[in-house]
PDB file of N, CA, C and O in Angstrom:
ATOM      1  N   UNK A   1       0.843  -1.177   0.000  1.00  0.00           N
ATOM      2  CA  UNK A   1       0.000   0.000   0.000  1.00  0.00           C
ATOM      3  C   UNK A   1       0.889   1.242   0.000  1.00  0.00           C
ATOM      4  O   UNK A   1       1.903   1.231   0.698  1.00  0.00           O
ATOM      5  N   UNK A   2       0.541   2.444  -0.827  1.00  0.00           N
ATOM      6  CA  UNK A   2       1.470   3.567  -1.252  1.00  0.00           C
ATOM      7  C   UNK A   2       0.620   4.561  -0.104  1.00  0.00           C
ATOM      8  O   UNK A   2      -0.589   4.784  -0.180  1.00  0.00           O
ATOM      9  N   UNK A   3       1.641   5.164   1.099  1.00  0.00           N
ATOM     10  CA  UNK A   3       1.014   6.336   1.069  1.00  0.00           C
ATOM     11  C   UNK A   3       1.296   7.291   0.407  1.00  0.00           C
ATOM     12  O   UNK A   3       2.147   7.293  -0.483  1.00  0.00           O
ATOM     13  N   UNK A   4       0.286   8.691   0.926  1.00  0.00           N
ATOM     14  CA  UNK A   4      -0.078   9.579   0.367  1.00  0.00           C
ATOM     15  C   UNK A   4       1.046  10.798   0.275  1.00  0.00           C
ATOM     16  O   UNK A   4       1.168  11.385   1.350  1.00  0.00           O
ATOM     17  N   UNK A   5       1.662  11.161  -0.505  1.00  0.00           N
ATOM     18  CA  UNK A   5       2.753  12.212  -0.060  1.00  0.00           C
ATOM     19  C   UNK A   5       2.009  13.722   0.418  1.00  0.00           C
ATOM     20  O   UNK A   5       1.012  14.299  -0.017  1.00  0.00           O
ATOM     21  N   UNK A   6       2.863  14.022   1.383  1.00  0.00           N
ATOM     22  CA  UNK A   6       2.396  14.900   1.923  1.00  0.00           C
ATOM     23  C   UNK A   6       3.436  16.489   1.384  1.00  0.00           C
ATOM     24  O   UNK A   6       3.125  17.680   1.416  1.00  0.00           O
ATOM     25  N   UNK A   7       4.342  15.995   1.059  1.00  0.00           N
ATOM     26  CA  UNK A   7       5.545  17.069   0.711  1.00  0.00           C
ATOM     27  C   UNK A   7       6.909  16.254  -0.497  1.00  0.00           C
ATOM     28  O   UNK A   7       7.063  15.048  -0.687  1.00  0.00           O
ATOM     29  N   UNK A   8       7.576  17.216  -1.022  1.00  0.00           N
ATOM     30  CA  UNK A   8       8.482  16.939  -1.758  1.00  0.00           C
ATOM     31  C   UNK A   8       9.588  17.753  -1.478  1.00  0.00           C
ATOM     32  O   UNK A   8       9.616  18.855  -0.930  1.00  0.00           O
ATOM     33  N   UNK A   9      10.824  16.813  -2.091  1.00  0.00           N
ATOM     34  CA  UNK A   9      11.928  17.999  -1.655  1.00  0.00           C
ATOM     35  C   UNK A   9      12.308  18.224  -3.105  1.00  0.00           C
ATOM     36  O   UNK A   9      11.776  17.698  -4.082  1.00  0.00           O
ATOM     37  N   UNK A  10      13.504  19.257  -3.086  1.00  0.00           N
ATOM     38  CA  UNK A  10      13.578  19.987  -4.093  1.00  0.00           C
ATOM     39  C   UNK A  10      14.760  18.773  -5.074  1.00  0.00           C
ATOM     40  O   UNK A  10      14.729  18.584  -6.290  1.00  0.00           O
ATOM     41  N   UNK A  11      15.482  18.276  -4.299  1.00  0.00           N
ATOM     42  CA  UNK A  11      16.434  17.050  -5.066  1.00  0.00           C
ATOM     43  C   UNK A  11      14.875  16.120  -5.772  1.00  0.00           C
ATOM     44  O   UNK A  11      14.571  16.288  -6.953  1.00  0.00           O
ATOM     45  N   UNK A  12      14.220  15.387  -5.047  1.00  0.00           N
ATOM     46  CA  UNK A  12      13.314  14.810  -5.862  1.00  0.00           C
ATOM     47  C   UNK A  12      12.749  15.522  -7.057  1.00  0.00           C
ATOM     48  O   UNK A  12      12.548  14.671  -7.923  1.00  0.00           O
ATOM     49  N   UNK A  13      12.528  16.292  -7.328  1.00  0.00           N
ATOM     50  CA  UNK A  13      11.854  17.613  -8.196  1.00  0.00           C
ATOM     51  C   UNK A  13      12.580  17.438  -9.233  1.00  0.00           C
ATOM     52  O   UNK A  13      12.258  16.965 -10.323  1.00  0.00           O
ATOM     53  N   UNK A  14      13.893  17.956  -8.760  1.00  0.00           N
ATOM     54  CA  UNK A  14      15.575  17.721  -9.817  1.00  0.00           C
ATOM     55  C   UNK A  14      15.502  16.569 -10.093  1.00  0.00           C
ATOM     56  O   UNK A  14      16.547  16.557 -10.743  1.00  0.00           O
ATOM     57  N   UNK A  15      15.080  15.348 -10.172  1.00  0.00           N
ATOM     58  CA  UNK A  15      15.427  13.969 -10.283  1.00  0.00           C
ATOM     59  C   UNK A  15      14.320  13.751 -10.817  1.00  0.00           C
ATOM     60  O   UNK A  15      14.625  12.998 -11.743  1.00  0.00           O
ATOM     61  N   UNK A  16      12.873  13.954 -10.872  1.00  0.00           N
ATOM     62  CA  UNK A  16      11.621  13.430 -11.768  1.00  0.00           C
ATOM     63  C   UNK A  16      11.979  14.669 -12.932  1.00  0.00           C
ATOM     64  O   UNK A  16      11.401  14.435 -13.993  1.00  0.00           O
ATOM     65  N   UNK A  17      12.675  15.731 -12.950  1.00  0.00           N
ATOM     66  CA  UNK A  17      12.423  16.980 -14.199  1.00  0.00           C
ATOM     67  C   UNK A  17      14.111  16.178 -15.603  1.00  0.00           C
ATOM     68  O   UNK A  17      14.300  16.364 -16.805  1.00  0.00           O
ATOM     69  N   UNK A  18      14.870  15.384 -14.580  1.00  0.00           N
ATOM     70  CA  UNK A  18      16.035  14.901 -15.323  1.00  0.00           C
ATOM     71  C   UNK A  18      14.967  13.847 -15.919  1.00  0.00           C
ATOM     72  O   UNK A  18      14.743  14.237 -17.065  1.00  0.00           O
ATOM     73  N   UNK A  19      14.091  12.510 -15.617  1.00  0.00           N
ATOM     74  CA  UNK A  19      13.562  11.505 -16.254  1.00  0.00           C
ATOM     75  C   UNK A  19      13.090  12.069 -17.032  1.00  0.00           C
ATOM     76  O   UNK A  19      13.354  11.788 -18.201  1.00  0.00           O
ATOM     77  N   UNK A  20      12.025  13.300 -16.665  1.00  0.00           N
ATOM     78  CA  UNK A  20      10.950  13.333 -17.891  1.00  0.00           C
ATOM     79  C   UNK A  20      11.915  14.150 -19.449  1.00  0.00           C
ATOM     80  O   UNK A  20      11.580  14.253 -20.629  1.00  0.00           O
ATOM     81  N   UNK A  21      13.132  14.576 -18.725  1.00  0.00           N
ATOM     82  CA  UNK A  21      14.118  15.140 -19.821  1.00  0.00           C
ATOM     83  C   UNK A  21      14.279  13.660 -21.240  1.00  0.00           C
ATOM     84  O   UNK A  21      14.035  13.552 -22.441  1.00  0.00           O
ATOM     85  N   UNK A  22      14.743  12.923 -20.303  1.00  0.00           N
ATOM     86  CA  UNK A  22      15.341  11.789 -21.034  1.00  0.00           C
ATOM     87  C   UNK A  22      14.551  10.898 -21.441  1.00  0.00           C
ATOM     88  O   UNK A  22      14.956  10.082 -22.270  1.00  0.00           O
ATOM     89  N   UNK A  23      13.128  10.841 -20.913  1.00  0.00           N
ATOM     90  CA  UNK A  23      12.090  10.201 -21.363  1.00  0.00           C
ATOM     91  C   UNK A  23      10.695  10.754 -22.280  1.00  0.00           C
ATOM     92  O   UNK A  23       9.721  10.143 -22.721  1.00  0.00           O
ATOM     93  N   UNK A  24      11.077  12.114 -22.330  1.00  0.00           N
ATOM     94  CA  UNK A  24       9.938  12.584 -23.224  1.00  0.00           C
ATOM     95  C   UNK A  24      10.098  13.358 -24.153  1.00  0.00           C
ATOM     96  O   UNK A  24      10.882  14.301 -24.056  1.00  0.00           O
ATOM     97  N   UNK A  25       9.466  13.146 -25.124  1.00  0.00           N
ATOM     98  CA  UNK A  25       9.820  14.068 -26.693  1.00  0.00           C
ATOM     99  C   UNK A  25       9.638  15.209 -26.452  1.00  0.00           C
ATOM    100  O   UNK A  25       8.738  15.368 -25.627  1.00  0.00           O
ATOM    101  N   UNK A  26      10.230  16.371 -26.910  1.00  0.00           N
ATOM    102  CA  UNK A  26       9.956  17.360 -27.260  1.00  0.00           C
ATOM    103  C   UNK A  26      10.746  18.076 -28.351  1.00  0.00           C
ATOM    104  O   UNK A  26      11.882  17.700 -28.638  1.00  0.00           O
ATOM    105  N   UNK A  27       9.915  19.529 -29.212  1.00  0.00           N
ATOM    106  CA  UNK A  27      10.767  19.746 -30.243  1.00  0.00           C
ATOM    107  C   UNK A  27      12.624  20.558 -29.828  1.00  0.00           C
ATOM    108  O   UNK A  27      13.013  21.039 -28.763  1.00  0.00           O
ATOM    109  N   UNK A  28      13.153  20.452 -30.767  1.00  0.00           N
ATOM    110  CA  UNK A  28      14.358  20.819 -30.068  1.00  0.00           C
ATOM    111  C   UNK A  28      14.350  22.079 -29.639  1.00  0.00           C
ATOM    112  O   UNK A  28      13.501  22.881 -30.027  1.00  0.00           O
ATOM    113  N   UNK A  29      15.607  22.479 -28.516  1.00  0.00           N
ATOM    114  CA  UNK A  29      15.426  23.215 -27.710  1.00  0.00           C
ATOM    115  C   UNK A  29      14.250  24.066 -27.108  1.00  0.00           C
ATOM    116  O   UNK A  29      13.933  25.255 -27.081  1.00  0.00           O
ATOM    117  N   UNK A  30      13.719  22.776 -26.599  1.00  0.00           N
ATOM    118  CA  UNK A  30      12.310  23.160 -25.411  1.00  0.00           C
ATOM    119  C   UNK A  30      12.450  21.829 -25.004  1.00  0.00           C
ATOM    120  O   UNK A  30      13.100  20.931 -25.539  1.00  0.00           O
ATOM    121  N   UNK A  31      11.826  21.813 -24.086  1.00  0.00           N
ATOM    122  CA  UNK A  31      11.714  20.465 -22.803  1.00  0.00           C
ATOM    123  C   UNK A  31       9.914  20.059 -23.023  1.00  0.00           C
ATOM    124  O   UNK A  31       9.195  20.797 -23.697  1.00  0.00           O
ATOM    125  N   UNK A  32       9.563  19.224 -22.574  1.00  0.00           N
ATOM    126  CA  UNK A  32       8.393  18.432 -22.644  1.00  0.00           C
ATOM    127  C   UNK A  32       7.044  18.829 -21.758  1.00  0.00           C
ATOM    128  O   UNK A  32       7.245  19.312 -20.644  1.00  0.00           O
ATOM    129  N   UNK A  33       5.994  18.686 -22.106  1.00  0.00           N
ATOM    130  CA  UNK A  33       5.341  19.580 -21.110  1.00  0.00           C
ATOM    131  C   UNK A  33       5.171  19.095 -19.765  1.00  0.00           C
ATOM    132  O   UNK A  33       4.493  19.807 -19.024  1.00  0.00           O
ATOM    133  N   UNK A  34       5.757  17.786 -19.194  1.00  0.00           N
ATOM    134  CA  UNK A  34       5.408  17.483 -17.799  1.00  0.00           C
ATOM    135  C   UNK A  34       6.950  17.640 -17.178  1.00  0.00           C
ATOM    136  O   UNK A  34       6.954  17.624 -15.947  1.00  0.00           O
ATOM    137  N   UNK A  35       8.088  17.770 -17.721  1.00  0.00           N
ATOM    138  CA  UNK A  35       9.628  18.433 -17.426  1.00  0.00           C
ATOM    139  C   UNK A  35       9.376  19.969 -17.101  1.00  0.00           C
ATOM    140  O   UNK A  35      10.015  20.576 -16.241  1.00  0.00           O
ATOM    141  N   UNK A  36       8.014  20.734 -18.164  1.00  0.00           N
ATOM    142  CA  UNK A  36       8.330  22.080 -17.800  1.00  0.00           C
ATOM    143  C   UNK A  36       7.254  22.237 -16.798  1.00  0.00           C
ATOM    144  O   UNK A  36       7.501  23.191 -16.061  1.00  0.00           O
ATOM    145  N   UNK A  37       5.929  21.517 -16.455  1.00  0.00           N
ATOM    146  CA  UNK A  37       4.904  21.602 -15.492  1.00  0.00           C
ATOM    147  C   UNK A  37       6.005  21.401 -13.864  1.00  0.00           C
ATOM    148  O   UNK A  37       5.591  22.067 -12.915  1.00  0.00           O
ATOM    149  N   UNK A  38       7.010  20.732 -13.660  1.00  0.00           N
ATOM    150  CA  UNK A  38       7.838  20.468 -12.615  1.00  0.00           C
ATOM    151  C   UNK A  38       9.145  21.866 -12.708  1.00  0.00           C
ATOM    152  O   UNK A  38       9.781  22.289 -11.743  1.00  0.00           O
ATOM    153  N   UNK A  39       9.232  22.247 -13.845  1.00  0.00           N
ATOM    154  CA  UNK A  39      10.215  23.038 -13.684  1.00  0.00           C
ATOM    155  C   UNK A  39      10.141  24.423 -13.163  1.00  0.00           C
ATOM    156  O   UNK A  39      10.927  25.085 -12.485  1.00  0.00           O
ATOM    157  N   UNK A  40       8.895  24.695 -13.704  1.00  0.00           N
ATOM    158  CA  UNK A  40       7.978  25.741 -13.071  1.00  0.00           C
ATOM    159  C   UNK A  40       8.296  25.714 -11.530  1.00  0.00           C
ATOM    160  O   UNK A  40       8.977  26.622 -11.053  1.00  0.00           O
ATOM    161  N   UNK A  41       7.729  24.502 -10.592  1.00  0.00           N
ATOM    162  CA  UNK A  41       7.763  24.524  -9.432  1.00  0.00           C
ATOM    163  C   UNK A  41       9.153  24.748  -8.967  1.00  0.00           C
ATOM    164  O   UNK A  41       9.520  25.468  -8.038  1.00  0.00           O
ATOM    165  N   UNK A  42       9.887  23.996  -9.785  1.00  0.00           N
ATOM    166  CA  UNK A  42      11.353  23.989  -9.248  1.00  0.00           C
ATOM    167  C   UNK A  42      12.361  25.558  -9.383  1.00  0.00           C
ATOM    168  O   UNK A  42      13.345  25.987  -8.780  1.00  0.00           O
ATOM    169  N   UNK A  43      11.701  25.948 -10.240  1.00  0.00           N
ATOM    170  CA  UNK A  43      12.461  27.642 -10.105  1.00  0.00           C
ATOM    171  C   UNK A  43      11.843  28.186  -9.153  1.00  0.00           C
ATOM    172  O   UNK A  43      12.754  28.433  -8.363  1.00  0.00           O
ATOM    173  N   UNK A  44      10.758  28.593  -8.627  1.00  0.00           N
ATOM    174  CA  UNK A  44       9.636  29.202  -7.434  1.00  0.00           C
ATOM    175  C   UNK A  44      10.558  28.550  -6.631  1.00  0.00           C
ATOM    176  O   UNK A  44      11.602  29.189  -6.766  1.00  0.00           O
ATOM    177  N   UNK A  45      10.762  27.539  -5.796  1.00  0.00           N
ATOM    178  CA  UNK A  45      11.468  26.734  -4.722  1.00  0.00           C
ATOM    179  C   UNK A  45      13.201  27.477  -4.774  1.00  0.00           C
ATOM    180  O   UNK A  45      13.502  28.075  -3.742  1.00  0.00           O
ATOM    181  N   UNK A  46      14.043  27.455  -5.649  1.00  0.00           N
ATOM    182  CA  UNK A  46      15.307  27.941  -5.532  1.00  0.00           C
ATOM    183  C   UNK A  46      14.960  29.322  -5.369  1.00  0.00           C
ATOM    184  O   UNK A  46      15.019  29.803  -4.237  1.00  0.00           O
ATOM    185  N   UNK A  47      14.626  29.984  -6.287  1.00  0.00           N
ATOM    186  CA  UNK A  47      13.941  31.326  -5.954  1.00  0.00           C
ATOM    187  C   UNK A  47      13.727  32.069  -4.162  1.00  0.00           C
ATOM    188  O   UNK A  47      14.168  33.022  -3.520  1.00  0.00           O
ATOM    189  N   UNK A  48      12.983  31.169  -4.010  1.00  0.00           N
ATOM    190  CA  UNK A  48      12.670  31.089  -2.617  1.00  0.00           C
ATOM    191  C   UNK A  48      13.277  30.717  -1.323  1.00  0.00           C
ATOM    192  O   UNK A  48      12.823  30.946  -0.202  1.00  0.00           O
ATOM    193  N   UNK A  49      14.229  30.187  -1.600  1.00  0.00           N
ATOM    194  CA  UNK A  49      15.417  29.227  -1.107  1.00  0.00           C
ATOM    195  C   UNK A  49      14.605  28.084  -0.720  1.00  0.00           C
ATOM    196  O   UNK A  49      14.747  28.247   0.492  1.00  0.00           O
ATOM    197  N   UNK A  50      13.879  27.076  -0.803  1.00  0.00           N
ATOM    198  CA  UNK A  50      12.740  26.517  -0.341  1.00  0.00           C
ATOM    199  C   UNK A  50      13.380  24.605  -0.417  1.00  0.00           C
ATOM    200  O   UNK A  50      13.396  24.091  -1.536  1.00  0.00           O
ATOM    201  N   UNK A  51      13.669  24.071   0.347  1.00  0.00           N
ATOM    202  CA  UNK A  51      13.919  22.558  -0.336  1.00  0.00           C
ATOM    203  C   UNK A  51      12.764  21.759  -0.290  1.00  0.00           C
ATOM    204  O   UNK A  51      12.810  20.797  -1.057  1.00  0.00           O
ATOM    205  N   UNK A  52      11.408  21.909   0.600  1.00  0.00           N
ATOM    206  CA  UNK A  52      10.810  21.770   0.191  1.00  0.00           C
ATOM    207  C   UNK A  52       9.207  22.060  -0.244  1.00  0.00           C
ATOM    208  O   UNK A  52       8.743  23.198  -0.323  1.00  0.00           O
ATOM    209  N   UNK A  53       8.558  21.012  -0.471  1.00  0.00           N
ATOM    210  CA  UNK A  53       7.400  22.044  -1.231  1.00  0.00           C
ATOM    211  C   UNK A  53       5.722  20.683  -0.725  1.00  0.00           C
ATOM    212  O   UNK A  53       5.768  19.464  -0.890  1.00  0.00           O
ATOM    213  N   UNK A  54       4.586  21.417  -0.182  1.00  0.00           N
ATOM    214  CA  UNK A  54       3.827  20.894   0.190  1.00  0.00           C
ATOM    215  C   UNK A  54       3.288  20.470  -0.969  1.00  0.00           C
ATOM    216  O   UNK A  54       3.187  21.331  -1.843  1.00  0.00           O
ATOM    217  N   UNK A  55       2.844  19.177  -1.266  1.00  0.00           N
ATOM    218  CA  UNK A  55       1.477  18.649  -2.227  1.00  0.00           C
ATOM    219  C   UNK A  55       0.688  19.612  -2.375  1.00  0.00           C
ATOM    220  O   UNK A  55       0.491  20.138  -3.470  1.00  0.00           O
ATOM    221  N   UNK A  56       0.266  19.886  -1.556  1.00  0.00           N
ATOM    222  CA  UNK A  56      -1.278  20.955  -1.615  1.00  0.00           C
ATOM    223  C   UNK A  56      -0.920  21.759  -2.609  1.00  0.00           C
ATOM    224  O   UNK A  56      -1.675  22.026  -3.544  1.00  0.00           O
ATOM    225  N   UNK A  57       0.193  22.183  -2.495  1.00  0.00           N
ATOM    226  CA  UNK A  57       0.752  23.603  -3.357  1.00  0.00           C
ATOM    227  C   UNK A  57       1.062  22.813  -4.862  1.00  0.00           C
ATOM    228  O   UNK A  57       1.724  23.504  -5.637  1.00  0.00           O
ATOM    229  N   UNK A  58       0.834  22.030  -5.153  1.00  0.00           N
ATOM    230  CA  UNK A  58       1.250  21.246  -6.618  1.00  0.00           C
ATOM    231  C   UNK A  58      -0.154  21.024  -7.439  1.00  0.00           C
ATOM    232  O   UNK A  58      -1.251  20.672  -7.006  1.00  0.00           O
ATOM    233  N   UNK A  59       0.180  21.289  -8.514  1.00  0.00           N
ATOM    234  CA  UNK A  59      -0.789  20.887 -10.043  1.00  0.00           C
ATOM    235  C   UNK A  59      -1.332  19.368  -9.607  1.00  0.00           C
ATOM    236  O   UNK A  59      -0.669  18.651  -8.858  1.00  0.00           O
ATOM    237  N   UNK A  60      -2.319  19.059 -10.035  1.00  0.00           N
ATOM    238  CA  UNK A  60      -2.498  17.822 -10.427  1.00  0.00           C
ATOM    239  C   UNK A  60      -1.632  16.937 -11.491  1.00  0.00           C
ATOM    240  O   UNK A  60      -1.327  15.744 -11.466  1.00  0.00           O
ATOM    241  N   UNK A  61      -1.270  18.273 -12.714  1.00  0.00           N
ATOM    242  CA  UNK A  61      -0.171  17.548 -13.579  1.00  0.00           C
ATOM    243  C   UNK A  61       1.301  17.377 -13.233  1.00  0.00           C
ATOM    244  O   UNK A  61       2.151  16.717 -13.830  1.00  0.00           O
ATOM    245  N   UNK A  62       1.429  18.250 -11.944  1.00  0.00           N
ATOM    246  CA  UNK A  62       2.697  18.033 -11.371  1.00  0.00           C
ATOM    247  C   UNK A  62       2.838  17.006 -10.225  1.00  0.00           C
ATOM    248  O   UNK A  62       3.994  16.735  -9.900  1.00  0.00           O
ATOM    249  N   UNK A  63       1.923  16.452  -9.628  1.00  0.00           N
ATOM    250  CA  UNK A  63       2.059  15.142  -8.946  1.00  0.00           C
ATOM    251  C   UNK A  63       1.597  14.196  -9.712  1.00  0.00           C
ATOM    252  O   UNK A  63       1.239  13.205  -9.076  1.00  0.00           O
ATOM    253  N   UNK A  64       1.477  14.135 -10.797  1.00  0.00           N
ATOM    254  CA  UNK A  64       1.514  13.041 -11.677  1.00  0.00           C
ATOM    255  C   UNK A  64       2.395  13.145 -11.908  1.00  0.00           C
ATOM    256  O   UNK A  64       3.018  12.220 -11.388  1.00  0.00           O
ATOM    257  N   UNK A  65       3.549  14.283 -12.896  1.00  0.00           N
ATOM    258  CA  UNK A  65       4.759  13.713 -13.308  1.00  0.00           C
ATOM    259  C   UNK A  65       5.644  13.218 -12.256  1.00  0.00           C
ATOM    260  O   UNK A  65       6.368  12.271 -12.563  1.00  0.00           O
ATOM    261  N   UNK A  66       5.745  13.878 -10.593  1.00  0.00           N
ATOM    262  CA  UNK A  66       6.753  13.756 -10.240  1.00  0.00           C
ATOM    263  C   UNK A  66       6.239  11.798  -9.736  1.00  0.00           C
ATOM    264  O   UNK A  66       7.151  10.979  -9.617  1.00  0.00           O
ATOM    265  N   UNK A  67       5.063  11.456  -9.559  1.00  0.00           N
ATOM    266  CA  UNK A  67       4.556  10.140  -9.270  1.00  0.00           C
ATOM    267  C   UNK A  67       5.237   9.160 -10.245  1.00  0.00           C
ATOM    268  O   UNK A  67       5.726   8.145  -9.749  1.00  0.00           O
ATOM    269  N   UNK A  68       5.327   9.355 -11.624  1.00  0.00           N
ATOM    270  CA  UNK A  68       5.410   8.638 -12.365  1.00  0.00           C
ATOM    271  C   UNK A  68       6.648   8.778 -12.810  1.00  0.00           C
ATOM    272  O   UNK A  68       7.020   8.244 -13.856  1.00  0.00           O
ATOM    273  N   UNK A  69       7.717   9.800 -11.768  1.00  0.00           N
ATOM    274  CA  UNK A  69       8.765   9.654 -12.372  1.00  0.00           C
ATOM    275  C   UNK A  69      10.014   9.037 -11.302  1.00  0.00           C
ATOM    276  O   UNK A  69      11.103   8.517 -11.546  1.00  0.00           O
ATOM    277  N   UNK A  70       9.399   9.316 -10.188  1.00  0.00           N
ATOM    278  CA  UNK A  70       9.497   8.844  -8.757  1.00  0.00           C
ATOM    279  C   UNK A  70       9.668   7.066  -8.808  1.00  0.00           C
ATOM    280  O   UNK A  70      10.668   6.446  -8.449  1.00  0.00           O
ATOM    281  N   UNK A  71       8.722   6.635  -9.216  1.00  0.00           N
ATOM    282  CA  UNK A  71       8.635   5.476  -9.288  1.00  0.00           C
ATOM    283  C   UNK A  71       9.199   4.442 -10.447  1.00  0.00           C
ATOM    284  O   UNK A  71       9.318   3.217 -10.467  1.00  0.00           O
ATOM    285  N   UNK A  72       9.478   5.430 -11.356  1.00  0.00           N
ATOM    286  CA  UNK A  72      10.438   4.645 -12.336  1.00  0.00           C
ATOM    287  C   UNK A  72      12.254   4.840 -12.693  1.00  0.00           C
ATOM    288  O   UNK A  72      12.964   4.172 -13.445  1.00  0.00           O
ATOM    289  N   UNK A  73      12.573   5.937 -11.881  1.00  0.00           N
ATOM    290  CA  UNK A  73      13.636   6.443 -11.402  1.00  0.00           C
ATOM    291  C   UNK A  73      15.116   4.977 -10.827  1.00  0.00           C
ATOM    292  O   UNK A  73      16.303   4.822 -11.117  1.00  0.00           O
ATOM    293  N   UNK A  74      14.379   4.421 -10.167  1.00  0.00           N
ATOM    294  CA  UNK A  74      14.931   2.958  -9.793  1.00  0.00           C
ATOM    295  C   UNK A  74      15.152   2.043 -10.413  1.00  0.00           C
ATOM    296  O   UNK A  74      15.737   1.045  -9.991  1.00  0.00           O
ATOM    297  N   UNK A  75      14.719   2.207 -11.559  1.00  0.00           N
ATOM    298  CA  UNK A  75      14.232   1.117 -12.721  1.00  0.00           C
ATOM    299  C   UNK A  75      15.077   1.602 -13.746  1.00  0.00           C
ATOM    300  O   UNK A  75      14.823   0.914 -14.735  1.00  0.00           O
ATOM    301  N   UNK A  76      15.828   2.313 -13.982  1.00  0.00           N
ATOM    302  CA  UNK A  76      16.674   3.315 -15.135  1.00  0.00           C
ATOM    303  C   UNK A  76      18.185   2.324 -14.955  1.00  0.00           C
ATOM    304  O   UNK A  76      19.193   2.614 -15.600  1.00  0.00           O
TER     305      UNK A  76
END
């Protein structure tokens, strides 16, 4: 049984925005739209000095990418 994340840190963020780099098309020089839905968050957070960042405060499309990138990260 998976719990529920309650928060993320900013290395995880950096580490699902590198998969979806290497795992998703995009045209050249631009990044993919679920690399830039996380990257978004991830500039606001350095910005901020912030390591980490509550769920609540995340997209629906951004806890999907970082879910699905989280979990296949191990598997690379």
């Amino acid at each position: 049984m998976n719990a529920v994340r309650t928060e993320y840190s900013l290395e995880e963020i950096g580490n699902a925005i590198n998969y979806w780099l290497a795992h998703e098309q995009a045209e050249p020089f631009s990044i993919g739209p679920n690399a830039r839905a996380l990257a978004d968050i991830y500039g606001v957070m350095l910005y901020q000095r912030r390591t980490r960042v509550a769920a609540t405060q995340l997209t629906e499309r951004q806890i999907n990418a970082l879910t699905v990138a989280l979990h296949q990260l191990p598997l690379i």
